[in-house]
Each structure stands twice: as C-alpha cells, then as structure tokens.
C-alpha positions in Angstrom: -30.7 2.6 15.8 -29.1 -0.8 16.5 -27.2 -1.8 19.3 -23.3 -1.7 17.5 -24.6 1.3 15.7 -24.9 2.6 19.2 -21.8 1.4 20.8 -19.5 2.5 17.9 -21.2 5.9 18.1 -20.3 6.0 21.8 -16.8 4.5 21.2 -15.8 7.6 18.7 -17.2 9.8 21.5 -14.2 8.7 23.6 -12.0 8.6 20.8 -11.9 4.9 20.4 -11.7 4.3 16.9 -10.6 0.5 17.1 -13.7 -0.3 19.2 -15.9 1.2 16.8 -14.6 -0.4 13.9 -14.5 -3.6 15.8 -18.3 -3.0 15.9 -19.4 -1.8 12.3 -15.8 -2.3 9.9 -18.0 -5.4 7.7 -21.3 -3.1 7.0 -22.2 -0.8 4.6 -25.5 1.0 5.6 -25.7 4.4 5.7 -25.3 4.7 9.6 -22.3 2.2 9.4 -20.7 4.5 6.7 -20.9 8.0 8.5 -19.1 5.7 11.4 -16.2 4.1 10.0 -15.4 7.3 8.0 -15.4 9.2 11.2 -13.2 6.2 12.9 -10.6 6.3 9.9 -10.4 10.0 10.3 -9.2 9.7 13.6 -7.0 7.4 12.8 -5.0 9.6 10.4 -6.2 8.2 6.9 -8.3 11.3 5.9 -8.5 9.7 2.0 -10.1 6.6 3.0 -12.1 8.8 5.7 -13.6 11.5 3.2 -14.7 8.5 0.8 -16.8 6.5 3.3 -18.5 10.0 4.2 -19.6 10.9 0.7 -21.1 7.2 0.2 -22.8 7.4 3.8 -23.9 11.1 2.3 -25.2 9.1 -0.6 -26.8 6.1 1.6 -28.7 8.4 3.5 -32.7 8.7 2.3 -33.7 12.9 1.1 -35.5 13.0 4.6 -32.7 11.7 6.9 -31.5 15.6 6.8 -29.8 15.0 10.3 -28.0 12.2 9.3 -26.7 14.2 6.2 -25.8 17.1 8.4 -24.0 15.3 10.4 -22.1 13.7 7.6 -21.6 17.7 6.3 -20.0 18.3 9.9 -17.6 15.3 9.6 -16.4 15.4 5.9 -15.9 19.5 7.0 -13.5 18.7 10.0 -11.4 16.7 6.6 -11.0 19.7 4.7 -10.1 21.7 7.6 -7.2 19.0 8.3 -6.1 18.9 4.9 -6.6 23.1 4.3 -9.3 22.3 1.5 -11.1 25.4 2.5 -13.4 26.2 -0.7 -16.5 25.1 -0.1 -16.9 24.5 3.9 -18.3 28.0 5.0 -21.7 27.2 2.8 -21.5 23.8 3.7 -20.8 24.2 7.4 -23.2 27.0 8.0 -26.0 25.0 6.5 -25.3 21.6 8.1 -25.4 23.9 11.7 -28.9 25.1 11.2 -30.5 22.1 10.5 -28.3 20.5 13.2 -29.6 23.6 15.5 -33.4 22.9 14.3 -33.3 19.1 15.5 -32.0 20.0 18.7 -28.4 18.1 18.1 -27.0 21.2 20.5 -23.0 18.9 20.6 -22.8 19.0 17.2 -24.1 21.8 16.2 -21.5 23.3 18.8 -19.1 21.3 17.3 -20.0 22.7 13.9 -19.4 26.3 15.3 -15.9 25.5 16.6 -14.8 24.1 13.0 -16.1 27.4 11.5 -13.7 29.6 14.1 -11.3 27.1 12.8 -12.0 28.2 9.4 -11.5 31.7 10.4 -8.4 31.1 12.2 -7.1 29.7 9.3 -8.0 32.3 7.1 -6.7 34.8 9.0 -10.1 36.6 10.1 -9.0 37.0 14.0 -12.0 39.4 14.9 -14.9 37.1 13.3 -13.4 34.4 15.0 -13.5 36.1 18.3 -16.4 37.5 17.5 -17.9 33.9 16.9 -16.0 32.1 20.0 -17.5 35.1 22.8 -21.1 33.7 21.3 -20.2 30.6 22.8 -21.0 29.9 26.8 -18.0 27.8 27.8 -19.9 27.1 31.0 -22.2 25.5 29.4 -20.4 22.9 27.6 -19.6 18.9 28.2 -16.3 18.4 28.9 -15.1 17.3 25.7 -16.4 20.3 23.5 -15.6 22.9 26.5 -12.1 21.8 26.1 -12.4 22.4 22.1 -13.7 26.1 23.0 -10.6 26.7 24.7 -8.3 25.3 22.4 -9.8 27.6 20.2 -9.6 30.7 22.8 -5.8 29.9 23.4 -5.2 29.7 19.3 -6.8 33.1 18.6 -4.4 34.6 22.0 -1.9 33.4 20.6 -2.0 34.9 17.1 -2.8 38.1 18.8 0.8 37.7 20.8 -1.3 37.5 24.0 0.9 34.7 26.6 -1.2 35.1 29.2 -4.7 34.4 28.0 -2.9 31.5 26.2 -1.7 29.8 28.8 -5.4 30.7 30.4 -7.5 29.2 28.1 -4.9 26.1 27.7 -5.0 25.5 31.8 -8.8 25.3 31.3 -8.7 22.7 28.2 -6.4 20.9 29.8 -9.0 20.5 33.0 -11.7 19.4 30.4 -9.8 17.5 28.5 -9.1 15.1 31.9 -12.3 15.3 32.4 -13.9 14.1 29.1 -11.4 11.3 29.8 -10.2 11.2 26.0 -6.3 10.7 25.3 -6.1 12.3 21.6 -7.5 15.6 22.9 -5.1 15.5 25.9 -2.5 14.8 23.7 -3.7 17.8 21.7 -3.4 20.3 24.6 -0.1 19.0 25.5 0.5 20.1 21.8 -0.9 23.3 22.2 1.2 24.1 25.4 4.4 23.2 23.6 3.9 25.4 21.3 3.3 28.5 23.6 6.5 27.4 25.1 8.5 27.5 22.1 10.7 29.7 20.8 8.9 32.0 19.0 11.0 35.1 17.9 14.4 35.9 17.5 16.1 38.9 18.9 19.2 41.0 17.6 21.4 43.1 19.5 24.8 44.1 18.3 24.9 41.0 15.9 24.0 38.7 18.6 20.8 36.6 18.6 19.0 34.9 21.2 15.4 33.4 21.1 12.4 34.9 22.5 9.3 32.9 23.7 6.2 34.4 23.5 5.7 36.6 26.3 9.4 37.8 25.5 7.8 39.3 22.4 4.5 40.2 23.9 7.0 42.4 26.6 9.1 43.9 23.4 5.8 45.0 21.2 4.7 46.8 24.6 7.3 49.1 24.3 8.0 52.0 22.6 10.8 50.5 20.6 10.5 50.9 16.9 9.6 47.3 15.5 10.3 46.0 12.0 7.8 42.6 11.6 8.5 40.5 9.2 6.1 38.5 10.0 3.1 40.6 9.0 5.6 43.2 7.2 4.1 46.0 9.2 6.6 48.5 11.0 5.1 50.5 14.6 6.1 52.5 17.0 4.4 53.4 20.0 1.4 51.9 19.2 1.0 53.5 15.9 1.3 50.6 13.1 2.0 50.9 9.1 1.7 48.3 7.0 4.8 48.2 3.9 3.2 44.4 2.7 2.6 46.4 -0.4 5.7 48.1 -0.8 8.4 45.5 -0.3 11.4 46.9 -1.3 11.1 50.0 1.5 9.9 47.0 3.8 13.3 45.7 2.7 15.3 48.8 3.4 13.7 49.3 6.9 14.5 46.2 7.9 18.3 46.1 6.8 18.6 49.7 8.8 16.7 48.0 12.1 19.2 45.7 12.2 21.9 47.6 11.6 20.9 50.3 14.5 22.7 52.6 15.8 25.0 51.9 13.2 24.7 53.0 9.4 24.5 50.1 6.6 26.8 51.0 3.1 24.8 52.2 0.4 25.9 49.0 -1.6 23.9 47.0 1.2 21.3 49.0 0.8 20.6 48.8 -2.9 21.4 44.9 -2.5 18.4 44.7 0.4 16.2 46.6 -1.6 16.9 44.8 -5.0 16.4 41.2 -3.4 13.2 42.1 -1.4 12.1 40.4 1.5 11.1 37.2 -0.7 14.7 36.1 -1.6 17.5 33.8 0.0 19.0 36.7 1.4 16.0 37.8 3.7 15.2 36.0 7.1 11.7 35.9 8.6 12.5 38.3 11.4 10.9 40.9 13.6 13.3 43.6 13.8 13.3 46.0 17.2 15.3 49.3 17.2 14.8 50.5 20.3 15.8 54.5 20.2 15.1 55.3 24.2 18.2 52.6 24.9 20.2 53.8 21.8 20.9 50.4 20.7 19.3 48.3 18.3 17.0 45.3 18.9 16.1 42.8 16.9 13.3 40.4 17.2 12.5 37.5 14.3 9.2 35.8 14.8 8.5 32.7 12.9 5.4 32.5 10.9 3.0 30.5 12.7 
C-alpha cells in the first residue's frame, strides 16, 4: 500500500475526511475508491458515497476478498443510514467472516455493531442484546468501545431503562474523548439529548405535563393500569396484553384511561372506536389510570 493510500486511511480513522480527500480525491484505483467513498459518506453525501463503493467493489481483483469485505462493511453502514435494510444481513454476515478469517479484528467488530444496528432497527431487542453481551467492551480501542456503548445506551433506552442509558452513554462519552474524534463526540452529545428529552406525556384531570424518561420508567413500575400507544399493549402489574390487532377495543381503552375516574358518553365512545387509533382524532399517547390513587393518569410517549 502507498504512502497517501496510507495516510488517507489513517485520516478517515480520525474522522478527517478533508485530509483524506486531499490525499486520494484525483485517483481511481481500487484502494483510492473504497477511500473517497468512505470520505463522502462522512461527509453527508451517501449518493455520491454508495457509487464510489460499488466501482471500488468492482476495481478490486476476485482474490482481494479483504478489500471487497471491507467495501461490503462500508456500502452496509449506507443502507443502514438511509434504512435500505433488504439485503445487508447476508451481506454483512458474510463480509464479517472473511473479515474475522484475515484477522481484521476493528472491522470485523465494526461489522458486528452495524448488524445490532440492524436489529435495533428492526425492532429485534433480544438478538441485539443477545449480540452486543458477545462483545468484550474491555477489550476494544477507544473508538469502537465507544460504538459498543452507543449501542448498549440505544437498546436501554428502547427497553425504558434511564439508568443503564445514561451508564453506557457516560462510558461512550469517555471513549469517545479518548479516540480523540469530534463526529463521534458530537454523536454522544446526541445520544444524551435525547435521553434528556421529553419523552412521554402525562394526563391527570385534563392537564398534561411532559415526562422524561425515567419519569416513565418510575410510572410503568407501578401498579397503575397503563394504556401504550406506543406499542398498543395495555398492563397492569406486570401482566401485559397486546390489542395491536384489535384496534378499535385499543381505541375504546384508551378514551376510558383518559377519561378515569370519570365515565366517557357513549357517543364518544362509538366515535373513538369508529376512528381507531390511526385517525386525526387519536394522539400517540401512553395512557396511565392509576386505580390505588383513584385518579387517572395519563402518560403519551412519542414513538422513537
């Protein structure tokens, strides 16, 4: 490998895209290819980025298989950004083992995170987890150590867990200064805001106030009765019933959690049920009736 093929490589390792284009933006081998598309990606312009992969993907000999893997990895973390999730789990799981067999241990990690990112995105929490405790944090350079837990604070979050969050975001923000690289900084910072956040809605009486996170966490640990809109469930002390199926009684439910303790007309009713949770009329909410207080709570949690 040539010296600027070198020194761009190590300039996207800090998340200096400029500097590697400065170094490679006028060629076209293969090596040069893989490069600039990985540069324009972080930059922002995934078009441009996912075209320069496929023709470095094309540049590269039958035998470079490494080279091609890592290509695989890159044009994988694209789709991911851009929610073009049809064809990555085959291609991702592939480009890992041969990245595994050459001994490329970063990014075959790397590849590993992306696929919990798949899951994530998908919505398959326990494989994800599953996936992510497989991983030694410990272990890790900075940089991909702070990816780990990134990931760890995303999946606590989802499971309405504030404290592991904020955890696993304390410890990626430590890595992150230590692999000395702004745009993953900046990406924790983004993380944190969003634990922060307002992330539910509460109702009492016809008054509203927002709930962050661990506000909600603190509700669903109690034995109020809890409407979700969010994953149109319903529980109660633990015990959970899903009504996605059944949207009109989700409907109903909902319009009689909110109402709590007070009755709702039967004209409401029929109106609730006949518009379903789909229409203008219904609000992403997570609806709390809490029967032990004998007043009615109600929490909306924005889909995340």
């Amino acid at each position: 490998m040539d010296s600027l093929i070198t020194a761009a490589a190590r300039a996207l390792a800090t998340g200096d895209a400029l500097g590697a284009l400065n170094r490679v933006a006028l060629r076209d081998d293969a090596p040069a290819l893989a490069l600039r598309g990985i540069a324009m990606a972080q930059l922002g312009d995934l078009v441009r980025a996912r075209m320069l992969l496929r023709r470095a993907a094309r540049a590269f000999a039958p035998g470079e298989t490494l080279a091609r893997a890592r290509c695989v990895v890159a044009a994988a973390e694209i789709a991911l950004a851009t929610r073009d999730l049809g064809s990555v789990a085959a291609a991702l799981d592939g480009a890992r083992r041969v990245l595994e067999a050459h001994g490329d241990v970063a990014n075959a990690v790397h590849a590993r995170h992306l696929e919990i990112r798949r899951l994530l995105l998908t919505g398959r929490l326990d494989a994800a987890e599953r996936s992510l405790d497989g991983l030694d944090p410990a272990r890790l350079p900075p940089a991909p150590r702070a990816a780990h837990e990134l990931l760890a604070a995303g999946i606590a979050i989802r499971r309405l867990r504030a404290a592991a969050a904020e955890a696993a975001l304390d410890r990626a923000r430590r890595a992150a200064l230590l692999a000395g690289i702004p745009a993953l900084s900046a990406e924790v910072d983004g993380a944190a805001l969003t634990l922060s956040a307002p992330a539910a809605r509460r109702v009492a009486g016809g008054d509203e106030r927002l709930l962050r996170l661990a506000e909600v966490e603190a509700v669903l640990s109690t034995d109020a009765f809890v409407v979700d809109a969010c994953r149109h469930v319903v529980s109660d002390a633990g015990t959970v019933v899903s009504l996605a199926r059944r949207p009109v009684l989700f409907a109903l439910v909902r319009a009689l959690g909110e109402a709590w303790p007070a009755d709702v007309a039967r004209d409401a009713r029929c109106w609730r049920g006949r518009s379903g949770p789909g229409t203008p009329t219904s609000r992403t909410a997570r609806g709390c009736g809490s029967r032990s207080a004998g007043s009615a709570r109600s929490c909306a949690r924005s889909p995340s």
